[in-house]
C-alpha positions in Angstrom: -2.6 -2.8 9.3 1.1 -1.6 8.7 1.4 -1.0 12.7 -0.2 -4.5 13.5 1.5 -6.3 11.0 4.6 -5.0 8.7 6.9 -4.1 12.3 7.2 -8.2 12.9 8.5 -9.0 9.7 11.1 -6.3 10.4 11.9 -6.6 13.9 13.3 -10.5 12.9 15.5 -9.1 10.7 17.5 -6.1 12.4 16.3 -6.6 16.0 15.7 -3.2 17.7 16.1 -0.9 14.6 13.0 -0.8 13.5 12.5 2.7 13.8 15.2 3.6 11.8 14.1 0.8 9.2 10.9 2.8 8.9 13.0 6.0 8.4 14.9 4.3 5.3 11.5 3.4 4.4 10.1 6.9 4.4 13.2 8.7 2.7 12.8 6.0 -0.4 8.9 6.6 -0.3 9.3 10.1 -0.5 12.2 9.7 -3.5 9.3 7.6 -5.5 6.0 10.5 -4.4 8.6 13.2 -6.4 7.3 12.2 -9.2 3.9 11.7 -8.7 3.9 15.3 -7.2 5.5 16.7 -9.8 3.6 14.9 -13.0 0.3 15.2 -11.2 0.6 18.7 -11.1 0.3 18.9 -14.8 -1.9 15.5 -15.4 -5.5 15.5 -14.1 -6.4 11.4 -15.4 -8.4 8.9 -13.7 -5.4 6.4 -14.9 -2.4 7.4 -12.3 0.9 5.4 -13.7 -1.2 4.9 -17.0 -1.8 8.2 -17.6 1.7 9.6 -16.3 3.9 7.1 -17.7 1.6 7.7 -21.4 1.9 11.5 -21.3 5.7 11.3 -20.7 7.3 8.1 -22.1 4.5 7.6 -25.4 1.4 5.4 -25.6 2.9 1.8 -25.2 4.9 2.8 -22.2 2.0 4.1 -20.7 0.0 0.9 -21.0 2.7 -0.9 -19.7 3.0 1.2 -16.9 -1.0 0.8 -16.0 -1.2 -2.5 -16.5 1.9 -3.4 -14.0 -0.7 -0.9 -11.4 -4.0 -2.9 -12.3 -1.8 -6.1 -10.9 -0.7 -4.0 -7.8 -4.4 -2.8 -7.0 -6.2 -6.8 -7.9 -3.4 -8.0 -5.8 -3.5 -5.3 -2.6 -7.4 -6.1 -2.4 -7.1 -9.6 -2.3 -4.2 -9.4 0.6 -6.4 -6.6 2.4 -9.4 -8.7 2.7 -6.8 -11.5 4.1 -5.8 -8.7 6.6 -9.6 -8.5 7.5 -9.5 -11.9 8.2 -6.7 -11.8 10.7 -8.3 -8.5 12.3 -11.5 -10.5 12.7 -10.0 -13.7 14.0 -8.1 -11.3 16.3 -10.8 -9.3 17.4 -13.1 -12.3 18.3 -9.9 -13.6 20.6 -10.3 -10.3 22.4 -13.8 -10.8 22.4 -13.8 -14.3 23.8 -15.6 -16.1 20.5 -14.6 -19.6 19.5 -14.7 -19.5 15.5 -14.9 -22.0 12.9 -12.2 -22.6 10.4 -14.2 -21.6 7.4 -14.7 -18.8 9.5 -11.8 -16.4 7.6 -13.1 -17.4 3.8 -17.0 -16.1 5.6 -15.2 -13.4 6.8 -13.7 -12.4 3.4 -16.8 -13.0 1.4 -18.8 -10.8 3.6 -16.6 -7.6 3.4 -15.8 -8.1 -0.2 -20.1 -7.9 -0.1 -19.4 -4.8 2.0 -17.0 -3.3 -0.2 -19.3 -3.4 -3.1 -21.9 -2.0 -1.7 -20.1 1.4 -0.8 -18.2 1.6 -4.0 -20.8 1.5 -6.4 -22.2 4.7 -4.4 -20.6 8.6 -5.3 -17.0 8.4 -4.2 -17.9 11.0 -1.9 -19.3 8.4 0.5 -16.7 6.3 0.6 -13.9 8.5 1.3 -15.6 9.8 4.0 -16.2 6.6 5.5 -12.6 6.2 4.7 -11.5 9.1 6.6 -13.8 8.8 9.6 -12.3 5.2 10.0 -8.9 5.9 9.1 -8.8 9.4 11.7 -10.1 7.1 14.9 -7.6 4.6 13.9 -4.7 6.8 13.6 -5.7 8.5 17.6 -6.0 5.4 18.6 -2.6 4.3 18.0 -1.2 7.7 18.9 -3.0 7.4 22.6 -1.4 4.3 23.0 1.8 4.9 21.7 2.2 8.3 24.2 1.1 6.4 27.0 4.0 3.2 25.9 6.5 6.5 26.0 5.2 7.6 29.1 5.1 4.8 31.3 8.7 3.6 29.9 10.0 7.4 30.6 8.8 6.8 34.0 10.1 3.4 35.4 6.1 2.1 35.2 6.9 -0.7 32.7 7.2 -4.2 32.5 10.4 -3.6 31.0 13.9 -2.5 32.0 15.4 -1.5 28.9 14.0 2.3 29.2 13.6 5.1 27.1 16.4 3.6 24.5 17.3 6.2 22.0 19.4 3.3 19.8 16.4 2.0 17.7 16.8 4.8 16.0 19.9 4.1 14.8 20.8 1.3 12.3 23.1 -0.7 15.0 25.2 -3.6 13.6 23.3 -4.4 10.8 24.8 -4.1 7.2 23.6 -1.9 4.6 22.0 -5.2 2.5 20.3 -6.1 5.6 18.6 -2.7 6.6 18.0 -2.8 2.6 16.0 -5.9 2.8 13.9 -5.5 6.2 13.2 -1.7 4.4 10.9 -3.7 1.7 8.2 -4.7 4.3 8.2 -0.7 6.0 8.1 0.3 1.9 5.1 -2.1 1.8 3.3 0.5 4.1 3.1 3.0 2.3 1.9 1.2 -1.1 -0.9 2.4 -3.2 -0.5 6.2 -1.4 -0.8 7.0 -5.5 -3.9 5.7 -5.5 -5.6 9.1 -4.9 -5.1 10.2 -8.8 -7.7 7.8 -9.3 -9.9 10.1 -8.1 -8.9 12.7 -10.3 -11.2 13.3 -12.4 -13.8 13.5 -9.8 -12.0 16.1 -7.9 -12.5 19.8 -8.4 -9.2 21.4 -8.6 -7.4 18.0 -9.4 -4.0 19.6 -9.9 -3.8 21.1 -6.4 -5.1 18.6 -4.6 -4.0 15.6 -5.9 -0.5 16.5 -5.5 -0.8 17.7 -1.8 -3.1 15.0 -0.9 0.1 12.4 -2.1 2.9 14.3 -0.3 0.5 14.7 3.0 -0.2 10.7 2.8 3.5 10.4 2.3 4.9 12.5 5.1 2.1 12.2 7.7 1.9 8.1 7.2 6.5 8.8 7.3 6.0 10.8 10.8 3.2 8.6 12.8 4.7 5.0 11.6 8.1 5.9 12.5 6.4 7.2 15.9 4.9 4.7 16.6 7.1 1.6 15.6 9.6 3.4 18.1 7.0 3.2 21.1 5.9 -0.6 19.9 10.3 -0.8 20.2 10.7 0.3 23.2 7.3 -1.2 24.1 8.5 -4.6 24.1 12.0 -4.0 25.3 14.8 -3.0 23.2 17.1 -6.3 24.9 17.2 -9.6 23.2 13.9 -11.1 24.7 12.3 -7.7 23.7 13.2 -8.2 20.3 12.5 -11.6 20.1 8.8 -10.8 21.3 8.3 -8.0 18.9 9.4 -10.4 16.2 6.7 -13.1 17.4 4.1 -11.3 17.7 0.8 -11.7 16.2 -1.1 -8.4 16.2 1.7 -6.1 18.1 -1.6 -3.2 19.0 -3.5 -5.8 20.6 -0.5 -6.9 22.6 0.4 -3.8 23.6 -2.4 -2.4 24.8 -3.4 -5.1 27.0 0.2 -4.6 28.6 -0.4 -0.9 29.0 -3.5 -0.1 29.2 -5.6 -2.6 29.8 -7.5 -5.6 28.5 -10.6 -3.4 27.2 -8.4 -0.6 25.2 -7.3 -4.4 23.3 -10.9 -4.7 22.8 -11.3 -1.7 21.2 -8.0 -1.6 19.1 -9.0 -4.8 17.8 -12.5 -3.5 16.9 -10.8 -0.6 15.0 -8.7 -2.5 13.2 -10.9 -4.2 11.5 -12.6 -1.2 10.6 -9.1 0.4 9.2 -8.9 -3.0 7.4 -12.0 -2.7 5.7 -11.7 1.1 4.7 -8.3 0.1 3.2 -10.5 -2.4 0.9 -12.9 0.2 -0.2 -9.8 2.3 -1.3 -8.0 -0.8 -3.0 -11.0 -1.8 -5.0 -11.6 2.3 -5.9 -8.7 2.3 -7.3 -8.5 -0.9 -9.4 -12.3 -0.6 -10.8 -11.3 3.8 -11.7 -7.6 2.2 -13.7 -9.7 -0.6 -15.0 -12.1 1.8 -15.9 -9.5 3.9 -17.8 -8.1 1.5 -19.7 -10.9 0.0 -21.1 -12.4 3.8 -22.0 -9.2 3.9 -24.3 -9.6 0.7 -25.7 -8.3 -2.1 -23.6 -11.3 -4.8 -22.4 -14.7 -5.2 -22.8 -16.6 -1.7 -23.6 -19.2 -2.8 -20.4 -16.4 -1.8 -18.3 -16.2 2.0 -19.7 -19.7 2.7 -19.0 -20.2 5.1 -16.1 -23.9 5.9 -13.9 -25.4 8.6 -15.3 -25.7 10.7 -12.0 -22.7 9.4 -10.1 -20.1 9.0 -12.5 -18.6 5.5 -11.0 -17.5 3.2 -13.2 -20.1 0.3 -12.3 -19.2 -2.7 -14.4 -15.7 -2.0 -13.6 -16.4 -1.9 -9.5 -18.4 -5.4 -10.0 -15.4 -6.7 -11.5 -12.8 -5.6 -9.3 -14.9 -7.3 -6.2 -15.2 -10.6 -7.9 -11.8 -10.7 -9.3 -10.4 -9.9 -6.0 -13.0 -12.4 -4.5 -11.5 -15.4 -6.5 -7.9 -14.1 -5.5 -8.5 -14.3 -1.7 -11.1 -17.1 -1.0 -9.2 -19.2 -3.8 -5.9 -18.9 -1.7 -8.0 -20.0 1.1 -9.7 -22.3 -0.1 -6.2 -24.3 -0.9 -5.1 -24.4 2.4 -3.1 -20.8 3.0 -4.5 -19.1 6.3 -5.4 -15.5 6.4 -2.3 -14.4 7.4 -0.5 -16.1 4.3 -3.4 -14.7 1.9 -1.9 -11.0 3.2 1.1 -11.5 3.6 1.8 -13.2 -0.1 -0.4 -11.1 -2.2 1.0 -7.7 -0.5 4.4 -8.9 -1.9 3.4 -9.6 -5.4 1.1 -6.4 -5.4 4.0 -4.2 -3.9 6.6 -6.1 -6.8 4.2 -4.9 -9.5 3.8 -1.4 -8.1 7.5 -1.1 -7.9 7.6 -1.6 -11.6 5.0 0.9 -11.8 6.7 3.3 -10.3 9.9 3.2 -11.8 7.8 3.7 -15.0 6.8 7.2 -13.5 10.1 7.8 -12.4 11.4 7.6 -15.7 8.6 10.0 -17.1 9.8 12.4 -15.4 13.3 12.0 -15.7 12.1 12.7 -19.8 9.5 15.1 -19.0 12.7 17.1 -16.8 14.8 17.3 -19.8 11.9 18.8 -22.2 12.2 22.5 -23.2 8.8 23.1 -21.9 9.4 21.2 -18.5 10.1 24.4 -15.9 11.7 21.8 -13.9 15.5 22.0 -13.2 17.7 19.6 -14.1 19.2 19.5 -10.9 16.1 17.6 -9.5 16.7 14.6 -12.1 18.6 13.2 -8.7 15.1 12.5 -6.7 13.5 10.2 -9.4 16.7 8.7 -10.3 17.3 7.8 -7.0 14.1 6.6 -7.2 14.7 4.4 -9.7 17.6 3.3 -7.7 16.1 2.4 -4.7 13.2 0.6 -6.3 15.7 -1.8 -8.2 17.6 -2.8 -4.9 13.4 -3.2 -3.4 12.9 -5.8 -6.2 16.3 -7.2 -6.1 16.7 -8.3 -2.3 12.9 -10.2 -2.9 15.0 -12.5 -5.4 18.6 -12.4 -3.8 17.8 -12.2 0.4 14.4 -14.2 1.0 13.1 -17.5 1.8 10.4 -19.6 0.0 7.9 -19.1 -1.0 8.6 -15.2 -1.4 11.4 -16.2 -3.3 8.7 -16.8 -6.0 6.7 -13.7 -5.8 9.1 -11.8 -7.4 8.9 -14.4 -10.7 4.9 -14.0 -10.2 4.7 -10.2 -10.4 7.5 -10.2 -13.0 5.3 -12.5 -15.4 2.2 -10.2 -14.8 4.1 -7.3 -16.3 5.5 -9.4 -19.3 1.9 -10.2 -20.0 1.6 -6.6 -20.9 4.7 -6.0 -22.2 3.7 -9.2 -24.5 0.2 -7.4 -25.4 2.3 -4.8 -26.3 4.5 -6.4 -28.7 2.1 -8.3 -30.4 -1.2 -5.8 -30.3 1.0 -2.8 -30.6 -2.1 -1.1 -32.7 -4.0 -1.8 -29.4 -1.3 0.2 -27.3 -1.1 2.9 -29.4 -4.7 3.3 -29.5 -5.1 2.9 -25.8 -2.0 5.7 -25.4 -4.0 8.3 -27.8 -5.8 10.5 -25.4 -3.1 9.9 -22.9 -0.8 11.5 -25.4 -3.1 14.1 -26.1 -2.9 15.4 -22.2 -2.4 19.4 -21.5 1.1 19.2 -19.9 0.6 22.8 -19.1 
């Protein structure tokens, strides 16, 4: 979805320097995994933020912190099954099907249907269908992105810009600007935490967990900045390039037809739907496993703590994450916004509450690093507050440097996380009980 989708946004802002967008994008990623690497290392909780902002910062912080990551997961499901409406209108373009215009709300209904009925199975089976999906996606992209290299290296291109080494630069474009297109690449890598969810269904949760985060982190870093240089160069690096990168609709589908050939289209389209739909089962994992730990500590209805016997998945708390997210989507729809507005507007708000989130990790470790016990050295404390850093200017430029209506998303995801902070202030016996056994963590 990122490679379809978050390069456009991008490409209107700084022209040609995608790439190097993508680049900033991946350093201030890798600033914010720090501290999930390093806290997750001690931490084994089905919770992520929750349970790391809780064992570092006290009880009410860590509730604070999960409930700012429930609104990033609701929110992140409800723009992924937009996304797999704009996959499926794009797919049945390639295909040659004339749909309806309730078709994208069908659409959405029926993999939302889809989505609950793998994640209410062992998490074993969905994140094999996840990684099956996810694999063919990512060759697919790679084949097309080495033959986009290859025919450009050559002179066999429709385009006579060549193999042009400046998108990886930042150009003419000023530090505020790079800044601001850097919020839609950081929007590609959101919810890579979501993995700790899993946690304590793992074996060996705090070896994995932590190099399962810094492999999504670095491999998603490598191939996006790969391939957002071929879909560059793709298009032509010269003014009409640019200004057909930044019009695009679905940038894979485009490209493939122009390279390879209209059936390779076919097929991309085809497996980005797929993509789209594993993302789903991964967003809606990890809201219904946070759900499911905050109401096991206290928080919501005691339904929602109750687990299958055999399995171990939360049940109550997957049924509620697929009709929660269910109302998000088709109700957006149903007012009028098209599919691409339904992604597009909920990824922001999502990705504004899980930038709140992870500052709220950040600064657990900054406290956790200056503990006796820590075995961290203080020299590191300048990765998570950089962190910290780059996440503030991420929220700021959504305020300061957009247009409407994201100029409201950042009001929207600001008043979710002040309903928490306001549960916290006036149920503060709630928080605290809801931050007891996250206190009580091993921080061995």
């Amino acid at each position: 979805m990122a490679m379809s989708l978050n390069g456009i946004g991008i490409a209107g802002l700084v022209g040609s320097a995608v790439p190097f967008t993508f680049a900033l994008s991946f350093f201030g990623t890798l600033l914010v995994a720090y501290s999930f690497v390093k806290l997750t290392r001690r931490i084994d909780h089905a919770g992520s933020v929750y349970a790391l902002a809780g064992s570092t910062l006290g009880p009410r912080a860590g509730f604070f912190g999960g409930f700012a990551l429930l609104g990033t997961y609701v929110f992140l499901a409800a723009c992924i099954a937009g996304a797999c409406a704009v996959f499926f209108d794009a797919m049945a373009a390639e295909l040659g099907w004339q749909l309806a215009e309730w078709a994208p709300i069908a659409v959405m209904t029926v993999v939302l249907a889809g989505a609950l009925a793998l994640t209410i199975h062992e998490s074993k089976i969905t994140a094999r269908a996840l990684l099956i999906v996810g694999f063919i996606g990512i060759a697919t992209m790679l084949v097309l992105a080495v033959v986009i290299i290859a025919r450009v290296a050559s002179g066999d291109a429709p385009v006579s810009t060549g193999l042009d080494v400046t998108p990886l630069l930042p150009g003419d474009n000023s530090p505020a600007l790079l800044m601001t297109a850097s919020v839609f690449g950081f929007l590609s890598w959101a919810g890579f935490e979501s993995g700790t969810s899993l946690s304590e269904e793992t074996n060996e949760p705090k070896r994995v967990i932590p190099r399962a985060l810094l492999l999504a982190v670095v491999i998603g870093g490598l191939v996006y900045t790969f391939i957002m240089y071929a879909q560059t160069i793709g298009y032509g690096t010269d003014e009409a390039g640019v200004a057909a990168f930044a019009g695009a609709s679905s940038t894979l589908t485009e490209l493939a037809t122009t390279y390879v050939g209209g059936w390779y289209s076919v097929l991309l389209s085809v497996i980005a739907f797929g993509v789209a739909f594993a993302a789903l089962l991964s967003s809606i994992t990890a809201a219904s496993r946070l759900l499911f730990a905050l109401a096991r500590d206290g928080f919501g209805h005691r339904k929602l703590s109750e687990q299958h016997p055999h399995t171990g998945v939360p049940i109550p708390s997957v049924l509620t994450s697929v009709a929660i997210t269910l109302v998000l989507a088709v109700g957006l729809a149903l007012a009028g916004a098209s599919s691409v507005d339904v992604y597009y507007w909920y990824a922001t708000i999502g990705t504004l509450c899980m930038v709140v989130a992870y500052a709220m990790s950040a600064v657990g470790v900054i406290k956790y690093t200056l503990s006796p016990k820590s075995g961290i050295g203080k020299h590191e404390l300048i990765l998570p507050i950089g962190a910290i850093a780059y996440l503030v200017i991420v929220y700021v430029v959504q305020i300061t440097d957009q247009v409407e209506p994201y100029t409201y998303f950042p009001w929207i995801s600001g008043a979710w996380c002040l309903l928490g902070f306001l549960i916290i202030m006036f149920r503060p016996k709630l928080a605290e009980q809801v931050g007891n056994r996250l206190t009580a963590e091993d921080l061995d």
